[in-house]
C-alpha angles and dihedrals in degrees: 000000000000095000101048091045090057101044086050080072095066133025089189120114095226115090144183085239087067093075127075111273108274085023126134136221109212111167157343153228151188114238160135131276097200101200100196142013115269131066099256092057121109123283116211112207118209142103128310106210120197115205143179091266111000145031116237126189128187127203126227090219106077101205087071119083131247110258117216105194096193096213088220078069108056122106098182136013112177148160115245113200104193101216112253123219117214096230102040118061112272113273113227121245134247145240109210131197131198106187135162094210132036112177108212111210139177093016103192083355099295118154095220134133113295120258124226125212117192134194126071116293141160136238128175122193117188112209120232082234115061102185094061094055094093084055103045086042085055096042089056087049097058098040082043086060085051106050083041096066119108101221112078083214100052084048091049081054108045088045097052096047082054089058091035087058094043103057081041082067102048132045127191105281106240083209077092102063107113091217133041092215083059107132107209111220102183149341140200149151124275154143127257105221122205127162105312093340135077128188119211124218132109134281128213128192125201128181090274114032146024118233130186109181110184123230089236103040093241137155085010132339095258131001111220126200119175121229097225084058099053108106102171148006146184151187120242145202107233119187085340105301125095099255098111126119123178124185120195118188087194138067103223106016116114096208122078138216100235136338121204135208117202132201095234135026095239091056090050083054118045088050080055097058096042091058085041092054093039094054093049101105087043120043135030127244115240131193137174100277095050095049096053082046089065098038084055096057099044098260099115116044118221092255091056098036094056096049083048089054094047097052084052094059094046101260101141120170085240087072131060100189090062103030121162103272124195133177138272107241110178137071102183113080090146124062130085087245138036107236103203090175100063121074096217092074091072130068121241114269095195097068120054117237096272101055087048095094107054092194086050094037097052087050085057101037080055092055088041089055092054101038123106119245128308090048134187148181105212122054083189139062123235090227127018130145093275093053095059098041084052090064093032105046091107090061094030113039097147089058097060092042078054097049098047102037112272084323141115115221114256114290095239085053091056125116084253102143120022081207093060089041092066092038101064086035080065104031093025112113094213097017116110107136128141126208137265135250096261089076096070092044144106089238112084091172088109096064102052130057096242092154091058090236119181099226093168136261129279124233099260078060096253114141114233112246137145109350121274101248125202120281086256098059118090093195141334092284091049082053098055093035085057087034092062103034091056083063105058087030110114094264097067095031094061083038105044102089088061091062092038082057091053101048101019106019150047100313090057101085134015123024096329083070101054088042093050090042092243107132118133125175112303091240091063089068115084118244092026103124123017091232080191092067098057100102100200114072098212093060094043093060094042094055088036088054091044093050090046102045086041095055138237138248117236128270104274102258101177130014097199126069117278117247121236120253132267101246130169114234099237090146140044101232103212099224094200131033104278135196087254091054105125097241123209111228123186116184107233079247090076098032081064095049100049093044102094119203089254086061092058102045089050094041086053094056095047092054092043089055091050089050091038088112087073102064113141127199102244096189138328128221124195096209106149133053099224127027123310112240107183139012128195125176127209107246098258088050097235095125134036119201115194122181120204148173093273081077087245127137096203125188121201127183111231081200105051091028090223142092126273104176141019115192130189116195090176144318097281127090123280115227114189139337135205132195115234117234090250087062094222104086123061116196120219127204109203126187086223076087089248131103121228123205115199130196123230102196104041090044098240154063115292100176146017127204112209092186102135145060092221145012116335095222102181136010133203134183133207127157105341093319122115117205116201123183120211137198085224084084099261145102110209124189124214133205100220106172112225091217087056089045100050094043088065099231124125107287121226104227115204111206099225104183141347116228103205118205130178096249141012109305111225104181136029136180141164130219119255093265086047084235087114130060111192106196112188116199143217089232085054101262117152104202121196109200134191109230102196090053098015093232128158102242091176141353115184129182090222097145132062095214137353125000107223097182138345126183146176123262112237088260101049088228096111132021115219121214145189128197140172088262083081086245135133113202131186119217121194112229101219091037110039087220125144092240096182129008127184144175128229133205096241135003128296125216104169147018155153121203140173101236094272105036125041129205105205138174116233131208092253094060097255114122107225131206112216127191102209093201102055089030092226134138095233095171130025107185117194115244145130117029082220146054111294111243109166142036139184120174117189117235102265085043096238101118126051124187109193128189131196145180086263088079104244142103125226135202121217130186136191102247102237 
């Protein structure tokens, strides 16, 4: 496997993946970590490591943790020249460092989520050579200057003339040869690519070896690969343009020895040609057409002929974007035995993943239909980085650290069960993704937790371990040996050619594609958009990063279609369910017991969506004097709380129908309102720019927040953080400790961080884990934020005017909005792409939805159920006889609360 061939070279902890992604490591250093001010206090030995943007030292005793110093958040660098004095010996001098973050990571070696730790502090390192501190001090400063720009694209600049300069200044060290007769042929700077990360140096071929010497001496001084061992090798896309180079020194393996990136297309070339004609005598030359020759005829097996057709389209294990990517090829992950004689075990090759569900696939040809030009059918990829990652993060934890800033993914997101996999590929309104060539492999590392990891509990409290396999799999290595059995059994063979059409060949692209439903975004195609001829830099890297996080189809091997392979007919493939069938059959006692409460729960909501057209008005209640603007419940249900323009808090028993409590904070409107999870606190927004905090058990308000300049329009809550959202044109997060707030004294509220935005933000709200911040603006920007980093991961202009309300899907992978253009647009997370748009009748001004259908409240008072996928209106429920302004739905999605401007509240139930 690609990640644990990689990590073989080096036994360090330090790693590459510890650096932000396009990120480079230049040089290093021993030094000293000095942990306190005086001269007796203990001194830390380890390397000081310099980086593009930030500074990285890493302790030799291994039950410290690595320190990441990011440089944009430096405050200070500076050279410190302890004074000498003439009679006593010279006292060296210092490197200090004022930052506002250190990310702490391996503590005692442990491979976990980083932890960040925020507020200014100082370190101060002291280098084993003195005399080299005033240059490493001027290096940081300049990389400091660079991470401190404020174009992404400045930054991207600065950064790479500093490399450039740097490989100017150095040149491979001929020392290295293994052999004083070696002829050098060429040299040249590059840059060495594994999985997220690439090392620049130069490489240098002679007329008997290969060398690669990194600029920073890591993982070894020099890489040697010898020429008479080379088997194959290919040329590679690399971030879109022609400069890759990947060498393989053995016939079938998918992971290669080294893969290069150049600087310019000529060098690339020319190294090409000289392997090429250096292997002539050796190796033949394959292509496409002699490959499938060989499949035909039995030579290759399946396994073999599609890593060979991968490495053709320029998929390589060294990048994710463009990982190896095989079918699924079986439909059955339920039953107690694997039945290879019936054809209804497999999946259909013929369809891609997407058109595999009928129901699934006539909800997206009805979006397709009404969609502009140009138009698709899939808003996802069927193989991406985070897709791999998903299946690999077991064998590769630090690259998804790496991928998703220093964290794991939730833990109910998490490749946990190779049954429920299949299952939302099949059910999932956005999840088409294959598989990957370790599942047809003889290493089943990648399906147990052999490392311990802590990769988080689910919400039916289950830790997440080695992945749950099919009844018919003894263990992880039964499951790979029938795995891959199943693909070289008669059914796919005879079957194959039809999948290798859709994702290498002649369905791929054109009006096949679109025949065959197998239309993805067009940035996904190569050769779809020119990224060189964007003249602005910030907007090149920004559509580069998007095509590369989103994934890419293959390279187009063959434009006619594939013939079917030559197969002996050992076995009678059944074609239809028979008598004989071997029939799974579970008694209603173990499907209890296999059905987790997080099964059930899940299982609830997704009932209660598909039965969401029923919903029935229980009661209504005109309780304000303007329009309502928020609702929150207690958890039992008992009370209801609803905040509106009128500048009352009002509590109403659902027991008793009538009102307890009205409460005034000020004279000013109320905008929203939340219930904290102790059930004892609800939160008030106020546009008289304070919050307001009320107790439900003493009667009365026990704090006020004056965090804004303006209205605070919305408000959200997650452990122990408070998020407010202010016309003033910020989002700021609290720290409100639970234990201050429940002991009903004035709470001290620590402003952690302040989210800018361009105009006055009128709705906020968090994903389910409260990893993800979605801010919706008055100018029409969707932002998507970090909330560990407080990063901006995406802001896109996806509105005309005013956003009213914007939320996650369940699964954080989209962000629904509404706006006062009467649209609903869908963002993807990763992407930042607008993955569905459509126009209503009239304005929206709130919702809940499930991730694929949408229950909204409109401006004429009716409540309407949307199904994103075919874009229709399939339920419009009388309401309000106003404009909805507010909506709470309880957790099984049974019960819905609604508000509107004509002052009431209404109940609504599921009917059963």
């Amino acid at each position: 496997m690609a990640f644990l061939k990689t990590h073989e070279r080096t036994k360090e902890r330090f790693s590459l993946l510890l650096l932000d992604l396009e990120e480079y490591y230049f040089e290093q250093h021993t030094a000293y970590h000095l942990t306190g001010a005086s001269d007796k206090d203990r001194k830390v030995r380890g390397s000081f490591k310099v980086c593009s943007r930030s500074v990285i030292f890493d302790p030799e005793d291994l039950s410290e943790p690595i320190l990441k110093i990011p440089l944009r958040d430096c405050k200070k660098i500076e050279f410190v020249e302890k004074e000498s004095n003439p009679f006593h010996e010279p006292r060296p001098s210092l490197l200090s460092i004022v930052c506002g973050q250190v990310i702490s990571i391996k503590e005692s070696s442990v491979i976990a989520p980083y932890r960040n730790d925020r507020g200014t502090r100082k370190l101060t390192f002291q280098l084993e050579v003195w005399s080299k501190t005033e240059d490493v001090v001027q290096t940081l400063l300049q990389l400091h200057r660079a991470s401190c720009l404020e174009r992404l694209g400045d930054q991207t600049a600065m950064i790479a003339a500093n490399l450039q300069s740097r490989l100017a200044r150095t040149s491979f060290d001929k020392n290295c040869f293994q052999s004083v007769a070696e002829k050098p042929h060429m040299e040249c700077a590059v840059e060495m690519v594994m999985p997220l990360v690439s090392n620049p140096g130069h490489v240098c071929i002679t007329d008997e070896n290969l060398y690669f010497q990194p600029l920073n001496g890591y993982p070894e001084n020099v890489i040697l690969i010898r020429l008479h061992r080379i088997r194959r090798i290919y040329k590679r896309r690399h971030s879109l343009r022609p400069l890759g180079l990947e060498v393989f020194c053995t016939e079938n393996d998918f992971c290669s020895d080294i893969y290069l990136k150049f600087y310019s297309t000529a060098d690339r070339d020319e190294i090409y040609y000289y392997i090429a004609s250096f292997l002539e005598n050796h190796v033949t030359e394959h292509t496409a057409e002699s490959y499938m020759l060989q499949w035909q005829r039995g030579h290759l097996s399946n396994y073999q002929y599609l890593l060979h057709l991968n490495n053709l389209a320029d998929r390589s294990c060294n990048d994710l974007s463009q990982y190896p990517v095989f079918p699924w090829v079986l439909e059955d992950y339920s039953s107690p035995q694997l039945d290879m004689t019936n054809s209804v075990t497999f999946r259909d090759l013929s369809k891609p993943v997407g058109a595999l569900n009928q129901e699934r696939l006539d909800r997206l040809l009805a979006r397709y239909r009404g969609m502009p030009e140009p138009r698709f059918l899939y808003g996802s990829h069927y193989s991406s980085p985070g897709y791999v990652l998903f299946y690999l993060v077991r064998i590769a934890p630090e690259h998804m650290l790496c991928l998703q800033n220093g964290r794991y993914d939730h833990a109910d997101r998490m490749f946990t069960s190779i049954g429920e996999t299949w299952k939302n590929c099949l059910e999932g309104a956005t999840d088409f993704k294959e598989l990957i060539p370790e599942f047809y492999g003889e290493d089943s590392s990648f399906l147990e937790n052999r490392l311990n990891l802590d990769l988080g509990r689910k919400q039916n409290g289950k830790l997440v371990g080695d992945v749950i396999l099919p009844p018919w799999a003894a263990d992880a290595s039964d499951f790979l040996q029938k795995h891959k059995k199943a693909l070289e059994s008669q059914f796919v063979s005879e079957h194959l050619h039809q999948w290798i059409d859709l994702v290498f060949g002649f369905k791929q692209r054109g009006s096949e594609a679109v025949a065959a439903h197998n239309v993805f975004h067009p940035l996904t195609y190569e050769g779809s958009i020119d990224c060189d001829s964007i003249e602005d830099t910030d907007q090149r890297i920004a559509m580069l990063t998007q095509i590369l996080e989103f994934g890419q189809t293959p390279t187009q091997l063959f434009t006619s279609p594939h013939p079917q392979r030559i197969t002996p007919r050992f076995h009678n493939i059944t074609r239809s369910p028979s008598a004989a069938s071997p029939v799974s059959e579970l008694s209603p006692g173990s499907q209890s017991e296999d059905l987790s409460f997080e099964d059930l729960t899940e299982e609830s909501r997704t009932l209660s969506w598909a039965d969401m057209g029923s919903l029935t008005m229980v009661s209504s209640h005109r309780v304000h004097k303007e329009a309502v603007t928020g609702v929150a419940v207690t958890r039992d249900g008992d009370a209801v709380f609803s905040t509106s323009q009128d500048s009352t808090l009002k509590m109403f028993s659902k027991d008793l129908a009538a009102f307890q409590r009205s409460m005034s904070f000020s004279n000013m409107a109320l905008s929203s309102c939340l219930m904290l999870a102790d059930g004892k606190t609800v939160v008030c927004s106020s546009w008289d720019n304070n919050v307001y905090f009320y107790s439900v058990p003493f009667g009365r308000r026990q704090d006020t927040l004056m965090g804004h300049d303006d209205a605070v329009s919305e408000l959200c809550w997650f452990d122990e953080r408070l998020y407010t959202a202010s016309w003033d044109s910020t989002v700021k997060v609290w720290l409100c400790p639970s234990s201050q707030l429940s002991s009903h004294k004035r709470c001290q509220f620590e402003l952690l961080a302040e989210l800018e935005h361009d105009a006055g933000v009128n709705t906020v709200a968090l994903n389910p884990a409260g990893t993800l911040l979605a801010s919706g603006c008055k100018d029409g920007t969707v932002s998507i934020w970090d909330t560990g980093s407080y990063a901006a991961l995406q802001q896109v202009h996806c509105h005309s005017g005013n956003i009213h309300r914007a939320a996650f899907s369940p699964d954080s992978r989209h962000v629904l909005s509404v706006g006062a253009d009467c649209c609903m647009k869908v963002t993807d997370v990763q992407t930042g792409m607008v993955t569905s748009s459509l126009r209503a009748e009239e304005e929206q001004r709130c919702f809940c939805w499930d991730g694929s259908s949408v229950l909204c409240g409109g401006r004429s008072g009716d409540l309407l159920l949307w199904d994103l996928l075919s874009s229709t209106v399939t339920k419009r429920i009388p309401a309000h006889s106003g404009a909805v302004t507010a909506m709470w739905m309880s957790d099984l999605c049974t019960t819905v609360i609604t508000g509107g401007e004509d002052r009431q509240i209404i109940f609504w139930k599921l009917q059963s």
